[in-house]
C-alpha positions in Angstrom: 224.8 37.0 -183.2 223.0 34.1 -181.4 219.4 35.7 -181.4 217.6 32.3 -181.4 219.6 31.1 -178.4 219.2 34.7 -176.2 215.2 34.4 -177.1 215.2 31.1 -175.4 217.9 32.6 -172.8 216.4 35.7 -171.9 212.8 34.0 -171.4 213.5 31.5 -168.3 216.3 33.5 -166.9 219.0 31.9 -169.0 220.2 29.2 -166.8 217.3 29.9 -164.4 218.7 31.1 -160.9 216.1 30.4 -158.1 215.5 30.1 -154.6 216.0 27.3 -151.8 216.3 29.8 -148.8 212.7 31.3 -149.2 209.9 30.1 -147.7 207.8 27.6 -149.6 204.1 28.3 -150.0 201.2 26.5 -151.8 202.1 25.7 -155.2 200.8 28.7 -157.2 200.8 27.1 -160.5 198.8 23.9 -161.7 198.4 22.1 -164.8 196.3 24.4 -167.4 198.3 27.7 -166.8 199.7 29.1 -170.0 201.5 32.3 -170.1 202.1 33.8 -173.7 205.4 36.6 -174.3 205.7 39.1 -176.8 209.4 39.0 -177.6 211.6 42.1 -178.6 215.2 42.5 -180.2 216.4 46.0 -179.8 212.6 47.2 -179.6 211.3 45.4 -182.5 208.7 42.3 -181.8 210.8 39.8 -183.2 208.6 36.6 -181.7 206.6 34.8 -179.2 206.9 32.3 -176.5 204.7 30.8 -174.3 205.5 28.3 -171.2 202.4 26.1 -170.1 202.2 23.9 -167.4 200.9 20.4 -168.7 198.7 17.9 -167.1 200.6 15.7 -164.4 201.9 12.5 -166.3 203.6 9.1 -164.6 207.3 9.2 -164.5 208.9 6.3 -163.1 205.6 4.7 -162.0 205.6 7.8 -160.1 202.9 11.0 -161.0 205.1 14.0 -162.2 205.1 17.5 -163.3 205.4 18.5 -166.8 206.5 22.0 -168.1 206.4 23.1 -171.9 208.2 25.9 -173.5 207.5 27.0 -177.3 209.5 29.7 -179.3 209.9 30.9 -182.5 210.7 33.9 -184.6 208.4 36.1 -187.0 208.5 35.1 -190.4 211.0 38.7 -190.7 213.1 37.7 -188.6 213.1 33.9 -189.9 215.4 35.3 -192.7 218.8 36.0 -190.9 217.7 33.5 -187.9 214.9 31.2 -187.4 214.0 29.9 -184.0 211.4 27.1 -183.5 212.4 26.1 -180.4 210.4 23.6 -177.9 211.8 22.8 -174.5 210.2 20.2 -172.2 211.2 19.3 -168.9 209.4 17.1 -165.7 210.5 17.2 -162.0 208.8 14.8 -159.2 205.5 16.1 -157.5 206.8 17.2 -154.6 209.2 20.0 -157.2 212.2 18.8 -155.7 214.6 17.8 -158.6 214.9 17.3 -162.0 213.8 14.1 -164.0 214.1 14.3 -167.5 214.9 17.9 -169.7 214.4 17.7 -173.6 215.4 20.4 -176.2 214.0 20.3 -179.7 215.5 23.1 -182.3 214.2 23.3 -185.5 215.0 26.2 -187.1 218.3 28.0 -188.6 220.1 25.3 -186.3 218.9 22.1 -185.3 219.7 20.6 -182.3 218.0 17.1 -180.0 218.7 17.8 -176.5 217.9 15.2 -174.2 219.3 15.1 -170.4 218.3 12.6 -167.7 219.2 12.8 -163.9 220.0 9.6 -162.1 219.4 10.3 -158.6 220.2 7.1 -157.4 224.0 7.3 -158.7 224.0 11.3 -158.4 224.4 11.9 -162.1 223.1 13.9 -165.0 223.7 12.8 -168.8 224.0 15.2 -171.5 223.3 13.8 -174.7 222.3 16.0 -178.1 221.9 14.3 -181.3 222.5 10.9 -180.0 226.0 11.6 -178.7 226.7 11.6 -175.0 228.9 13.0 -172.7 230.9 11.8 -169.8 228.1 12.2 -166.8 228.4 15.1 -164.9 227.9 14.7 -160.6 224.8 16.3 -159.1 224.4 18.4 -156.5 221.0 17.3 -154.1 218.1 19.1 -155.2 219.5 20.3 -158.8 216.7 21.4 -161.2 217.4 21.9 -164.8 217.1 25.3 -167.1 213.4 25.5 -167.0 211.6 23.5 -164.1 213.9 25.5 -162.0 211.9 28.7 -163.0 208.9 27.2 -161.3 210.8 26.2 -158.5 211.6 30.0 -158.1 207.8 31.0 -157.9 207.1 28.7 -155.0 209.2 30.9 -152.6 208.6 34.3 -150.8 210.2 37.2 -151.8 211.0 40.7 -150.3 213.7 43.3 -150.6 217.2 42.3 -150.6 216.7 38.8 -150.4 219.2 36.4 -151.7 219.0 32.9 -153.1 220.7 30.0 -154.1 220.2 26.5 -156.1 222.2 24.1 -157.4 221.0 23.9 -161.5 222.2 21.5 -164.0 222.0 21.7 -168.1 223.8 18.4 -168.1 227.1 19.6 -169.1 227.6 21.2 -165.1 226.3 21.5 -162.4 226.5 24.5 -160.6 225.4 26.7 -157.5 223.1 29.7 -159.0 222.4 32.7 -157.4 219.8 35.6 -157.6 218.8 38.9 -156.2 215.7 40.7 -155.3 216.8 44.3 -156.3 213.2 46.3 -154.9 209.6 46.2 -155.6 208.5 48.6 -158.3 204.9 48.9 -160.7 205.9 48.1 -164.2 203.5 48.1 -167.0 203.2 45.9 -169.8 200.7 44.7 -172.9 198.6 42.6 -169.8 198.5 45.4 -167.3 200.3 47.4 -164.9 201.4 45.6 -161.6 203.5 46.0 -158.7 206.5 43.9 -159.0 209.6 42.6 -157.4 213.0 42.8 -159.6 215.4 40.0 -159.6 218.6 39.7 -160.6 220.0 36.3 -161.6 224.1 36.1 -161.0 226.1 35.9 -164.5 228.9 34.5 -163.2 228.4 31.3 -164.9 226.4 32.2 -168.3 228.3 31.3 -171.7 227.5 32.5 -175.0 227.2 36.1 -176.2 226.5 36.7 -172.1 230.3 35.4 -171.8 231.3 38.3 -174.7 229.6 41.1 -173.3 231.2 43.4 -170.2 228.6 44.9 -167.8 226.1 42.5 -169.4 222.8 42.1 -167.4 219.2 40.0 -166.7 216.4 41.8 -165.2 213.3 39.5 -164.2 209.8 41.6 -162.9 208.0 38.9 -161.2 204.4 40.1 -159.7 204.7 40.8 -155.7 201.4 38.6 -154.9 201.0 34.3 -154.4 201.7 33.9 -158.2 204.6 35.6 -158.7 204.1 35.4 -162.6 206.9 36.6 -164.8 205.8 40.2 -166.5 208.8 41.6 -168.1 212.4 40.4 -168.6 215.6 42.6 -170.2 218.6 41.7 -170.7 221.4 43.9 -172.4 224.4 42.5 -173.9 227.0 43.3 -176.7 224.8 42.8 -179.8 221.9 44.7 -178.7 218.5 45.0 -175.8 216.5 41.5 -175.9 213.1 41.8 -173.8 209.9 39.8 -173.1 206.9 40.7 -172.0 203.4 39.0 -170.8 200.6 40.1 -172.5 198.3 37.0 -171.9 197.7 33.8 -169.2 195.1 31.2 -169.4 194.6 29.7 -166.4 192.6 26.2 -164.9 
């Protein structure tokens, strides 16, 4: 039933949809934040995840960011499906494109991930385990699975906004869409807030996404400067996945 890869999935918006038509504030992340998720399958806490931004490192004699997600599965739920999952990616320090997106799975499958973006040639290369794939042509700005999550919380949003991104995993790269919905309080284990709800488009999600009719991603992002992720659902064939915040450290 996939739950290791719709833990990772339902976290950063599965291929994480964002905005390019909003418009671009301060940065309202730095290195230091860490936000920690309580994870739920069908209404049971089945893990944890946190993403944290790291300190700025040099990427191409150039400085760059540095994001960092962590996963895994409660030692219950390690019986039928272990996930120990880390995902790292890095973008240039003006959070314009991807550089360099790994994917490290160590748990009831393992998997190497690692995907490069040549901006000079306008490629991407997939490669997992050491094998790679025939490069893939980028679109101009294309961010990858998670730094375009933080690409997302740079922009304004309101009601009925719509935008659009060009996002690459390395395999494709395609034009990604999402939705603000309305603003609404949610509560969760770190507070009650007033929120915007986004909807990512699924037109192009594989995996038990593909399977399911009706299915559906629902991202409550905080309506202030930070726009911090508070709750994500998603429903699909084999059951409700969910994630909450109920802790952030900050600089």
């Amino acid at each position: 039933m996939r739950w290791g890869r719709n833990l990772i999935l339902v976290l950063i918006g599965i291929i994480g949809w964002s905005g390019s038509s909003g418009a671009a504030e301060k940065i309202p992340f730095r290195p230091g934040e860490k936000l920690h998720f309580r994870v739920y399958w069908s209404g049971i806490q089945a893990g944890e995840a946190t993403l944290e931004v790291m300190p700025m490192e040099q990427f191409n004699d150039a400085p760059a960011y540095h994001f960092l997600m962590v996963a895994k599965t409660f030692p219950f739920v390690d019986l039928f499906y272990k996930v120990r999952d880390r995902i790292e990616s890095y973008t240039d320090v003006n959070m314009s494109h991807a550089l360099l997106y790994k994917e490290k799975k160590e748990g009831k499958r393992k998997k190497d991930v690692n995907i490069t973006y040549d901006w000079e040639k306008l490629l991407v290369q997939y490669s997992e385990d050491g094998e790679k794939r025939d490069p893939v042509t980028l679109l101009p700005g294309a961010f990858d699975p998670l730094s375009v999550f933080y690409f997302f919380r740079m922009h304004e949003l309101k009601d009925n906004l719509e935008f659009v991104s060009p996002v690459s995993d390395g395999k494709e790269c395609v034009i990604g869409k999402v939705r603000v919905v309305k603003k609404e309080k949610v509560k969760v284990a770190w507070g009650e807030f007033e929120t915007y709800l986004v909807e990512p488009s699924m037109e192009h999600i594989g995996g038990v996404f593909q399977k399911s009719p009706g299915a559906k991603l629902q991202i409550w992002v905080t309506a202030d400067e930070w726009r911090l992720p508070v709750k994500i659902e998603s429903k699909v064939v084999v059951g409700s996945f969910s994630a909450e915040l109920d802790s952030v450290e900050t600089p």
